[in-house]
N, C-alpha and C positions, 0 to 999 in steps of 0.2 A: 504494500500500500504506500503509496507517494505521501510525502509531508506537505503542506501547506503552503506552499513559500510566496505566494503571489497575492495581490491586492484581490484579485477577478478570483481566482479559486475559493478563498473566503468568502468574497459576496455570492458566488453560485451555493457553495454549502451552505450559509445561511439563507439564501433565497428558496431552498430545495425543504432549509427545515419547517421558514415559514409557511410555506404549500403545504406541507404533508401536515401540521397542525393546524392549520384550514379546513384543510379536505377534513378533516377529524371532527371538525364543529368545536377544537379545545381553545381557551382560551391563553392567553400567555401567559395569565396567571397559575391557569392550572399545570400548564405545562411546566412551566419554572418551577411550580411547585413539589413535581412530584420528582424533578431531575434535580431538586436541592439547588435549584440554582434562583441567582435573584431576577425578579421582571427586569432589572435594569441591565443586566448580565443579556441574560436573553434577548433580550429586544436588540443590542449593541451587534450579537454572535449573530441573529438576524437579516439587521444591517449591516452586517459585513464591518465593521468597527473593532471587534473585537476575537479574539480565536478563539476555538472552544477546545476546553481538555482532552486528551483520550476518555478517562473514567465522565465526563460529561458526555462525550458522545456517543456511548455505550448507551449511555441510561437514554439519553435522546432514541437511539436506533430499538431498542426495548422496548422503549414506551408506544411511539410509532409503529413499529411492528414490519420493521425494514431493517435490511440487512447494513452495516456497517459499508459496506463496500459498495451501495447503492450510490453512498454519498459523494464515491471520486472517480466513479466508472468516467473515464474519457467520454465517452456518448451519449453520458446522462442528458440526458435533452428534458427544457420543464417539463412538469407532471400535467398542467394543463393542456387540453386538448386543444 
């Protein structure tokens, strides 16, 4: 699995998490909540502002109910139709 290293790879995995807790009907609150993390953390990893941990993105791909390697597949294309 590739590491993070670019501005655009962040904002795609943050844009990827906030679709999939969309499509979920979850809230950020509730999301943050249950991955221990703060709405303000969140909402940052989101926008692409911030990076998100291994052990954070574990519990994100858990919660979601998507595979870890969803999130950096080269061809990830958005989840939107």
């Amino acid at each position: 699995m590739a590491a993070i290293n670019s501005k655009s790879q962040q904002e795609s995995l943050g844009q990827r998490i906030a679709e999939l807790r969309k499509r979920q009907a979850l809230t950020l609150a509730r999301l943050a909540e249950v991955c221990e993390l703060s709405e303000a953390t969140l909402s940052r990893i989101e926008n692409g502002h911030s990076a998100v941990s291994a052990q954070h993105l574990f519990a994100l791909s858990k919660y979601l109910k998507v595979d870890i390697a969803d999130f950096f597949r080269d061809d990830a294309a958005p989840l939107s139709p």
